[in-house]
N, C-alpha and C positions, 0 to 999 in steps of 0.2 A: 504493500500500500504506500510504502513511503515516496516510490517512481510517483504517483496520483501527486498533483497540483493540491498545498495545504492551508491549511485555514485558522486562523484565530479570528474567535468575534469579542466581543467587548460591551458588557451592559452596562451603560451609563445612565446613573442614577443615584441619588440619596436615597430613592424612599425605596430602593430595592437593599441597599444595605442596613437601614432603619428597620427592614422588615415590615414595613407597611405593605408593601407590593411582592407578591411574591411571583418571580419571574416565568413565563409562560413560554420563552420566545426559545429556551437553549435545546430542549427537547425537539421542536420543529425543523429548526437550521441545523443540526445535527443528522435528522434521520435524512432530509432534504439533499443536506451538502452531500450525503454518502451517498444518494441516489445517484447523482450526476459527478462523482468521481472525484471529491471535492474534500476529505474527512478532516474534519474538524479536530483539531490537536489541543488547543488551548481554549478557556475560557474565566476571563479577567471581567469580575466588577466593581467600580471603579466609582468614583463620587463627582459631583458636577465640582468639580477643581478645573481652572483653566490650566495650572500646572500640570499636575496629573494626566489628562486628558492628552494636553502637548505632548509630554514626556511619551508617556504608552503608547499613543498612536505611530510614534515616532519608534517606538521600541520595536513595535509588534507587524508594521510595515515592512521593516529590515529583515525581519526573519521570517514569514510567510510569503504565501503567491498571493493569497487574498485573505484581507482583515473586511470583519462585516461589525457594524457596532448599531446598536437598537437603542434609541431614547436621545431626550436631549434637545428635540428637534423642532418644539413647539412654538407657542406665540411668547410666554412667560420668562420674567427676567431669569430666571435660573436654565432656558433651554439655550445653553451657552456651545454643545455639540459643533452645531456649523460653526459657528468664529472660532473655536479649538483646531478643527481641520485646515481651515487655511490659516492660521499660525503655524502648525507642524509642517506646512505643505511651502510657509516662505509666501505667500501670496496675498491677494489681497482680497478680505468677506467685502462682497459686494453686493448689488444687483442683476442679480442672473435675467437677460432680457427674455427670455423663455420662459420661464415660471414667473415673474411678475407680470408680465402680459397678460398669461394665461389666469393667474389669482386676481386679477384686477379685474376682468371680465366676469367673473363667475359671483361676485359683489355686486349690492346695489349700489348706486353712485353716493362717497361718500364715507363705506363700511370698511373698504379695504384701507385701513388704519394703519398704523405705525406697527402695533403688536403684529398684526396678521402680516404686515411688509417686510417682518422679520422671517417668517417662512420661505420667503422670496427672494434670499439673500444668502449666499452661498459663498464658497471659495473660486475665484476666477478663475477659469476651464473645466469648471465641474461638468458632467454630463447626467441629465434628468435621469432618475427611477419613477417608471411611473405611478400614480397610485389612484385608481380606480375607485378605492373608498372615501375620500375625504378630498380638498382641494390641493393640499400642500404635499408635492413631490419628496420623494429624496433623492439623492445623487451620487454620482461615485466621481472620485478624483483620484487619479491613480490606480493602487491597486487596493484603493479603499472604499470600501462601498457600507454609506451613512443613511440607517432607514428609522423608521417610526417605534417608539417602544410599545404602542399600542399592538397587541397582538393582532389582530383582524387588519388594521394596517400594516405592518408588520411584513404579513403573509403577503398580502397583495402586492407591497413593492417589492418582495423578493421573488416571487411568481413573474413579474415582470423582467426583473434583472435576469433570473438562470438562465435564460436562451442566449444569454449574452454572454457567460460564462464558461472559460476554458476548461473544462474539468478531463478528468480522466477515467478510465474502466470505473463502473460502476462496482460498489461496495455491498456484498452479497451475506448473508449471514446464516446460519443455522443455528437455533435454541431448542434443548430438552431440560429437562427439568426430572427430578425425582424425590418424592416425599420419601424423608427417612435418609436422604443422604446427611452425611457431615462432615465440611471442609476437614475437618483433621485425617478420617480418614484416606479420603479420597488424594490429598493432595500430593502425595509422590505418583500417585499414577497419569494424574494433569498433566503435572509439570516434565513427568516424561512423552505423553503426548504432544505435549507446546515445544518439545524440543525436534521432535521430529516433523514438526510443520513451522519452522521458525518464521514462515512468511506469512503467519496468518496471528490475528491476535484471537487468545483463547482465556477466556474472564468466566470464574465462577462466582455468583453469588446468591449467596444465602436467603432466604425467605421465609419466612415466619406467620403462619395464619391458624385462624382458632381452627379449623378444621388440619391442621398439623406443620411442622417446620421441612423443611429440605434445601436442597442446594440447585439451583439453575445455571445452567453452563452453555456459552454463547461462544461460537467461531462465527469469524469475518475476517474476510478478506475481499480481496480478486479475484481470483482465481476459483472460480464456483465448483470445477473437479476437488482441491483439496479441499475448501469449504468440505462438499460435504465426503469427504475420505475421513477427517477429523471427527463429523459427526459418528459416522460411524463408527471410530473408535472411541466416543464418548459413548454410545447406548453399549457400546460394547463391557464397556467399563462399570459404568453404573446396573447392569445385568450381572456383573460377577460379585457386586455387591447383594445380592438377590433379592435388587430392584427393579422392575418394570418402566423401560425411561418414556416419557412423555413428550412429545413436540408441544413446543410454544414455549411460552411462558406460563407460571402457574399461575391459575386466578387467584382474582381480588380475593 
């Protein structure tokens, strides 16, 4: 997976690290980015700091092909997002003639205000994300692509941008699961299966429900023959513990 094009995204927010807001968007860009070849390595949440924000973007641009960052991006003095990007980017927050045009039109004459003029104002040479649910775009500059924290926007502008995006072999997975396993005993026979497919990543975890505890064990990769050659040495596995192994996930 590591040849595949990588990704860090970046939640930017206070009221995600306050715990007001509990974050909805990592799970999606994660299953998302693996669809289209894309896997998601890192994820930083980070607080509305124009320092911070500088710094990270700056950090995490250098070491990935594509950083995706969610929030920040609103009418309100604290969605400081866009002016952060073009500081890290050296350029100048401006007037994007694209999206001001286009927000200024979808206003009655009058409404499209300072606050809302702020969504219209970007880093020079940004290029629009579109966004189908609401008025105010987001955009990518470099290889940085800045979308909405609202999930339902969120989704839309990045539904948008992936046709746009370079990725690589899609990221395939196999999950079984079995009640009654326990990481202690299971894990020399894992970790000699993970050794003999070192190109695939092989994660067990644990699971806990009133109807009984057990262990769930996930291969991915590339390459969908080892994908599931692996699997088959996990049911293989968990059968000699005289467990009966399950596909999926286990339920709620």
């Amino acid at each position: 997976m590591d040849q595949n094009p990588r990704a860090a995204l970046l939640v930017i927010g206070n009221e995600v690290l306050s715990g007001r807001t509990q974050d909805a968007n990592i799970k999606f860009l994660a299953t998302r980015l693996g669809e289209i070849g894309i896997p998601l390595r890192e994820v930083r949440i980070i607080p509305d700091d124009r320092a911070v924000i500088v710094r990270t973007v700056n950090e995490v641009r250098a070491a990935f092909d594509h950083v995706f960052t969610t929030g920040g991006i609103g009418p309100t003095h604290d969605d400081i997002t866009s002016e952060c990007i073009a500081e890290a980017f050296g350029v100048p927050w401006e007037a994007h003639p694209e999206a001001w045009a286009r927000m200024a039109a979808s206003y009655k004459p009058g409404e499209f205000n300072a606050a809302r003029q702020r969504m219209a104002t970007m880093p020079r040479g940004a290029t629009l994300i579109e966004n189908k649910v609401s008025n105010a775009p987001g955009f990518s500059i470099g290889n940085v692509h800045v979308m909405a924290g609202v999930p339902r926007i969120m989704q839309a502008m990045f539904e948008a941008l992936a046709p746009t995006l370079a990725g690589g072999r899609p990221i395939v997975s196999r999950s079984l699961h079995g009640q009654g396993l326990l990481e202690g005993r299971l894990a020399d026979a894992l970790g000699a299966i993970q050794a003999r497919h070192p190109e695939l990543d092989i994660g067990s975890y644990p699971f806990y429900r009133p109807g009984g505890n057990g262990v769930a064990i996930v291969a991915k990769g590339t390459e969908p023959a080892a994908v599931e050659a692996a699997a088959a040495e996990v049911a293989a596995m968990i059968r000699g513990f005289g467990i009966e192994p399950v596909e999926g996930e286990p339920p709620a």
